[in-house]
C-alpha positions in Angstrom: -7.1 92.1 -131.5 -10.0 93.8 -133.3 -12.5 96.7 -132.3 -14.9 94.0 -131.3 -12.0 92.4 -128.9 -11.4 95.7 -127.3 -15.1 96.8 -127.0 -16.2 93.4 -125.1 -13.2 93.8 -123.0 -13.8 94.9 -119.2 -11.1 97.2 -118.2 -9.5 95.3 -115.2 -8.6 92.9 -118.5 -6.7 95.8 -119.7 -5.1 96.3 -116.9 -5.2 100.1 -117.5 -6.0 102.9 -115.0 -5.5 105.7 -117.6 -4.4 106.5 -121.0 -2.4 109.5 -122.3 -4.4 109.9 -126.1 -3.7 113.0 -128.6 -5.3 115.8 -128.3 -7.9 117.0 -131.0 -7.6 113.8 -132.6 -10.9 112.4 -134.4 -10.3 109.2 -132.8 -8.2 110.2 -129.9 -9.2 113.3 -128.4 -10.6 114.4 -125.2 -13.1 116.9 -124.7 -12.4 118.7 -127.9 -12.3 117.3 -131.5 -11.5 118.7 -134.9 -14.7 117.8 -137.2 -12.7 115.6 -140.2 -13.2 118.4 -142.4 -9.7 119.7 -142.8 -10.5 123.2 -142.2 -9.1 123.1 -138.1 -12.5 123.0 -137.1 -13.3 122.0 -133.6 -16.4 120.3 -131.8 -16.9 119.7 -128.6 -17.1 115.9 -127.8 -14.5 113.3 -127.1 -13.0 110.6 -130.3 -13.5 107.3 -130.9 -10.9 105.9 -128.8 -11.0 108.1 -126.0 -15.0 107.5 -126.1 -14.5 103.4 -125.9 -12.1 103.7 -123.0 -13.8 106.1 -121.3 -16.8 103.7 -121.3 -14.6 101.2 -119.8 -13.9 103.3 -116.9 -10.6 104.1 -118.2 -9.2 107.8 -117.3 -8.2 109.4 -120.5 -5.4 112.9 -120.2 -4.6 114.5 -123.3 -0.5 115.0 -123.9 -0.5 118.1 -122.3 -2.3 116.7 -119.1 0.4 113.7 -118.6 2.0 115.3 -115.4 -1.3 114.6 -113.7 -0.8 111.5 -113.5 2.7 111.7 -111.9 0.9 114.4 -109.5 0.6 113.1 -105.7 -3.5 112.6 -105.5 -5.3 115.8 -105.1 -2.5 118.0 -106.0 -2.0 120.0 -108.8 1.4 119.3 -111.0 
């Protein structure tokens, strides 16, 4: 499976409700990113990955948000 594969793929196909990505990660990160220039440099904005899943209506947590998702609905974990 390629980047195309994934990209046309509706997200019932992936059978995903949400995925637990890196934090700060250029291609994985949520919300915050480190800029690819080595020097621990963030930007606001989400990664590559996180970006493409997002779009497919896919919730995306960072590591340090994965007991939300074992969290009863509305409750804080």
């Amino acid at each position: 499976m390629d980047r195309k594969d994934v990209e046309t793929m509706p997200a019932e196909a992936m059978a995903a409700e949400a995925a637990v990505l890196k934090e700060r990660s250029p291609s994985c990160g949520c919300g915050a990113v480190y800029d690819g220039t080595f020097a621990s440099t963030l930007t606001a904005g989400d990664g590559v990955t996180a970006a493409l899943l997002r779009a497919h209506g896919i919730r995306v947590l960072g590591e340090s948000q994965v007991l939300e998702l074992l969290a009863p609905d509305g409750e804080k974990p």
